[in-house]
C-alpha positions as CSV (number, residue, x, y, z in Angstrom):
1,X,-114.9,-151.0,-98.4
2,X,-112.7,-150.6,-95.7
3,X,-109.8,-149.9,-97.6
4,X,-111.5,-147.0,-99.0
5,X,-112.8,-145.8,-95.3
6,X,-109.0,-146.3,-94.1
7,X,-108.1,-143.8,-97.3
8,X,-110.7,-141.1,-96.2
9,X,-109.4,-141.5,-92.6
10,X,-105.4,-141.1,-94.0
11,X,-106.9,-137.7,-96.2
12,X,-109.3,-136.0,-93.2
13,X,-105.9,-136.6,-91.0
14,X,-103.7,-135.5,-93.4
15,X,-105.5,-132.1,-93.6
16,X,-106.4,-131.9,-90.2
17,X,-102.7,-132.5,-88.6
18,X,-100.7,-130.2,-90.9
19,X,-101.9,-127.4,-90.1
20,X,-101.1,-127.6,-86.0
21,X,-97.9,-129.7,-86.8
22,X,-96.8,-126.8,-89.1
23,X,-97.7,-124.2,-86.4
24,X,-95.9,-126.5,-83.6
25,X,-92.5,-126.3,-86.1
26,X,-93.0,-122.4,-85.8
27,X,-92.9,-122.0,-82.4
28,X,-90.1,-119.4,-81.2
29,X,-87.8,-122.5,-79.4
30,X,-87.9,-124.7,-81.9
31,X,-87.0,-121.4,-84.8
32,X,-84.2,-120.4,-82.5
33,X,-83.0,-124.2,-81.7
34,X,-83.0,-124.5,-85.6
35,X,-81.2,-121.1,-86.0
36,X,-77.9,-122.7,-85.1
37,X,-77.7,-125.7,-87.6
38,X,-78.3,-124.2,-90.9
39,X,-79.3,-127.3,-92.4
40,X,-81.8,-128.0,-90.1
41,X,-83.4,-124.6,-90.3
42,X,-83.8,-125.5,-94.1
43,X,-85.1,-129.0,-93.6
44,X,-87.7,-127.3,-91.0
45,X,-88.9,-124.7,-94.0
46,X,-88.8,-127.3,-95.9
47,X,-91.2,-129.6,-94.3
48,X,-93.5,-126.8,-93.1
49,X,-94.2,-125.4,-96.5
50,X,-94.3,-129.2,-98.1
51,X,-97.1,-130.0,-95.1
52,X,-99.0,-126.6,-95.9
53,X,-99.0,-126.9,-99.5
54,X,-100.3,-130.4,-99.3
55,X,-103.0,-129.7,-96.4
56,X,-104.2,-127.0,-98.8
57,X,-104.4,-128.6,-101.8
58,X,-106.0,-132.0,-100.0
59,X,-108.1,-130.0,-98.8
60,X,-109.5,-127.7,-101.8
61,X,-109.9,-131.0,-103.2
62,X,-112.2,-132.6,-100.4
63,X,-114.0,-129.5,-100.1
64,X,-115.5,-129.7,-103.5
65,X,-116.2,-132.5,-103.6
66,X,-119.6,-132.5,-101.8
67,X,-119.0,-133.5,-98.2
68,X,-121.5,-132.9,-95.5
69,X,-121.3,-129.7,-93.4
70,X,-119.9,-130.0,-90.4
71,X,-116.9,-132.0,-92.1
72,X,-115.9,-129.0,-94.6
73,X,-116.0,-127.3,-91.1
74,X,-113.1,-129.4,-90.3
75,X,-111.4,-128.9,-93.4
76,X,-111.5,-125.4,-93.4
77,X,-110.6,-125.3,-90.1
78,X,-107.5,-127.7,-91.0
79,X,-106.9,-125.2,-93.8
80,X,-107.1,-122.1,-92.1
81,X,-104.1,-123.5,-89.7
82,X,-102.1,-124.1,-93.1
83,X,-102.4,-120.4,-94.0
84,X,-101.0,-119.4,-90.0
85,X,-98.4,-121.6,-90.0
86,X,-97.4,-120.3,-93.9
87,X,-97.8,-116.6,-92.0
88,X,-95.7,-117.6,-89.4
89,X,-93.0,-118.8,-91.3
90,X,-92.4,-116.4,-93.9
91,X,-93.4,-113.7,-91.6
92,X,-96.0,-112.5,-93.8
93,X,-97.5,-109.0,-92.4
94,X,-96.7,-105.7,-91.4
95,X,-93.8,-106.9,-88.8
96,X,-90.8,-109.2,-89.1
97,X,-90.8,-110.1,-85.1
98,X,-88.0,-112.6,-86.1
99,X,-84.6,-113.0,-87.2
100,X,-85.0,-114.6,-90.9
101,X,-82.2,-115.5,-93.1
102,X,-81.5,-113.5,-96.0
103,X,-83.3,-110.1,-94.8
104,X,-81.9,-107.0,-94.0
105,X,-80.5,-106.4,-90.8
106,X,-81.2,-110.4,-89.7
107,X,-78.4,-112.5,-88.5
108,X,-77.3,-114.7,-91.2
109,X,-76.6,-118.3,-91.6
């Protein structure tokens, strides 16, 4: 039993710290500190999407699965962080604020 209660823990925890740890990677010093070393600026998109996708899915998947209220509160909540950080990264809206890789008239790598 508590193997099973150490595997809900290592789920509610994935779901709940990706989102924040994703929005922490977005931040503009840590974009601009990445800027400089191409391959780190990869590795950094890389993990942010790779944490989102997996908070998401994690957390579809404990959602339906018939939990009590105010826990599908937290995985919403953990959810709805995925999406910003996703936003924030791609620069997904009606500005690009930043200077991303490969768009028009942004520095390149």
């Amino acid at each position: 039993m508590e193997s099973l209660a150490l595997l809900v823990v290592v789920i509610l925890t994935v779901i709940m710290l990706s989102g924040p740890l994703g929005i922490l990677l977005t931040i503009n010093p840590i974009w601009n500190a990445a800027l400089k070393v191409p391959a780190l600026w990869y590795a950094r998109r890389v993990l942010i999407s790779v944490l989102a996708v997996v908070g998401i899915v994690a957390g579809f998947q404990v959602l339906f699965s018939g939990i009590p209220f105010l826990a599908s509160l937290m995985v919403m909540s953990g959810m709805s962080f995925n999406i910003i950080a996703i936003k924030l990264e791609y620069q997904i809206g009606k500005f690009n604020k930043r200077a991303t890789p490969g768009t028009p008239g942004a520095s390149q790598l």
